[in-house]
C-alpha positions in Angstrom: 87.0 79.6 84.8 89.5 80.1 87.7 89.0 81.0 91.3 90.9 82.9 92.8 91.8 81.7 96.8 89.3 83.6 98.1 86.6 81.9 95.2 86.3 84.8 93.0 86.8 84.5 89.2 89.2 87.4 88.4 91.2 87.9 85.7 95.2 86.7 85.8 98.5 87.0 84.6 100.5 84.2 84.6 104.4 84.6 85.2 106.5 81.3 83.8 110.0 80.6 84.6 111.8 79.1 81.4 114.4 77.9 83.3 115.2 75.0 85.4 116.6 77.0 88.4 114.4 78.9 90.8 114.5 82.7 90.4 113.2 85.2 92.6 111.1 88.0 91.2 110.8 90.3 94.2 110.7 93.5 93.7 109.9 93.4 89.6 106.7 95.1 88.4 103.5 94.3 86.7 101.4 97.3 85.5 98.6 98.0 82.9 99.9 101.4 82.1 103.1 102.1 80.1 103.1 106.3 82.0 103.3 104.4 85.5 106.1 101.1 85.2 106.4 100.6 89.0 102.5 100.7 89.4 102.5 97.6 91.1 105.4 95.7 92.8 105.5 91.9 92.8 106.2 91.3 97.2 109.3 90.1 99.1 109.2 86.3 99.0 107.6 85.6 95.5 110.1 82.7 93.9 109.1 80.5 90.7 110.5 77.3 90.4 112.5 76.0 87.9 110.0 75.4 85.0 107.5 76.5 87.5 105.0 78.9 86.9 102.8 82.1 89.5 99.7 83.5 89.0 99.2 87.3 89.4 95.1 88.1 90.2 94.1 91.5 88.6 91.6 92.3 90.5 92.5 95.4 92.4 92.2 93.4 96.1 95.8 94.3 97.6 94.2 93.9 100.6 93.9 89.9 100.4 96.5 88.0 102.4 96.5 85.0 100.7 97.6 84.9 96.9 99.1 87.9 94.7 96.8 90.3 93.8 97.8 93.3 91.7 96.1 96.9 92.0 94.7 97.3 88.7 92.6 94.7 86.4 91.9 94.4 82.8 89.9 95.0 79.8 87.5 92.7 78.2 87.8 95.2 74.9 92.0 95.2 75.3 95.2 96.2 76.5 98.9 96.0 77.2 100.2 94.6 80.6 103.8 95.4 81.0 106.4 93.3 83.4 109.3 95.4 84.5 112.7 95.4 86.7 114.3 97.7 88.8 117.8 98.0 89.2 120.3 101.2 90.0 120.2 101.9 86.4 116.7 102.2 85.9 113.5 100.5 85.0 114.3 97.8 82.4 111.1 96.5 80.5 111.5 92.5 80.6 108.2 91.7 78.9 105.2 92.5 77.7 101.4 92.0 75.9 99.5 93.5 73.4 95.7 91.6 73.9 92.6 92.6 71.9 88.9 91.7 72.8 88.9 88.9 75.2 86.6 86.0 75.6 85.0 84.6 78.4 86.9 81.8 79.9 89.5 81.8 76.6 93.0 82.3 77.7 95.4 84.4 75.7 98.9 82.9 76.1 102.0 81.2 74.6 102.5 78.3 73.2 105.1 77.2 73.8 105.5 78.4 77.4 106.9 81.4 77.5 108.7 81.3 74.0 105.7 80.9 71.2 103.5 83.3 69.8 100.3 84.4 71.9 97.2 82.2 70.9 93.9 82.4 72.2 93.8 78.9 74.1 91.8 76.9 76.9 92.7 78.1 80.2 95.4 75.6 81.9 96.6 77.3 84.8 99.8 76.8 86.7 100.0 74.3 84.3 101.3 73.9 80.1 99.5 76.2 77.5 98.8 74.2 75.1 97.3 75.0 71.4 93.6 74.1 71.7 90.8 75.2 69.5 88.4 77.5 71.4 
C-alpha cells in the first residue's frame, strides 16, 4: 500500500525519533540477521527530525539513488529486524522486532510511536500509528 520513489510497493521499516531535537543516525545499522549486525549501514546525511519520522525500503535495491534502500528484505511468514550502533566500544543493539506472519497491506508497529506495544495496524507512513482494527 506504499510506493516506494521509484513506484514499487516494497516492504519498510520505519525509524521514529521520540524526541523533539533532530538526531543524526549516520552510520547506525539495520539488518535482518542477528550473525551479521553491520549488514547494512544507514548513509552519511540521514537526520530525523524532532518528532519526525524516515522510512527504510527493504527491498535489496542499494543501487537506487533516490530514497534509503536496505540490502536485504523481509518475510511474509516472519522475522526479527535488528537496529544497531557503532561506537569504539562496539556494536550496541538500540532496538529491535520480533514479527510473525504478515498481512498484506497491515502494518506491524507501535502504538504509541515508538514507546507502545507492536500492534498489527493500518499503514500510516511518515505519519502517527495509530490503533485501528484491521
Amino acid at each position: 500500500s506504499n510506493k516506494d520513489p521509484q513506484g514499487e510497493f516494497d516492504d519498510w521499516v520505519e525509524l521514529y525519533n521520540t524526541t523533539t531535537s533532530a538526531i543524526n543516525i549516520s552510520g547506525k545499522f539495520l539488518t535482518d540477521d542477528k550473525t551479521k549486525p553491520t549488514k547494512w549501514k544507514i548513509p552519511t546525511g540521514t537526520n530525523i527530525q524532532g518528532g519526525g519520522y524516515v522510512i527504510v525500503w527493504a527491498d535489496e535495491d542499494g543501487a537506487d539513488t533516490v530514497g534509503l534502500h536496505a540490502n536485504f528484505k523481509l518475510s511474509k511468514s516472519g522475522e526479527i529486524v535488528f537496529y544497531y550502533d557503532s561506537s569504539e566500544s562496539g556494536i550496541t543493539l538500540l532496538d529491535s522486532i520480533t514479527f510473525g506472519v504478515q498481512q498484506d497491506d497491515i502494518s506491524f508497529g507501535r502504538i504509541l510511536n515508538g514507546t507502545g506495544i507492536f500492534q498489527f495496524t493500518k499503514p500510516t507512513p511518515l505519519a502517527v500509528n495509530t490503533p485501528a482494527k484491521v
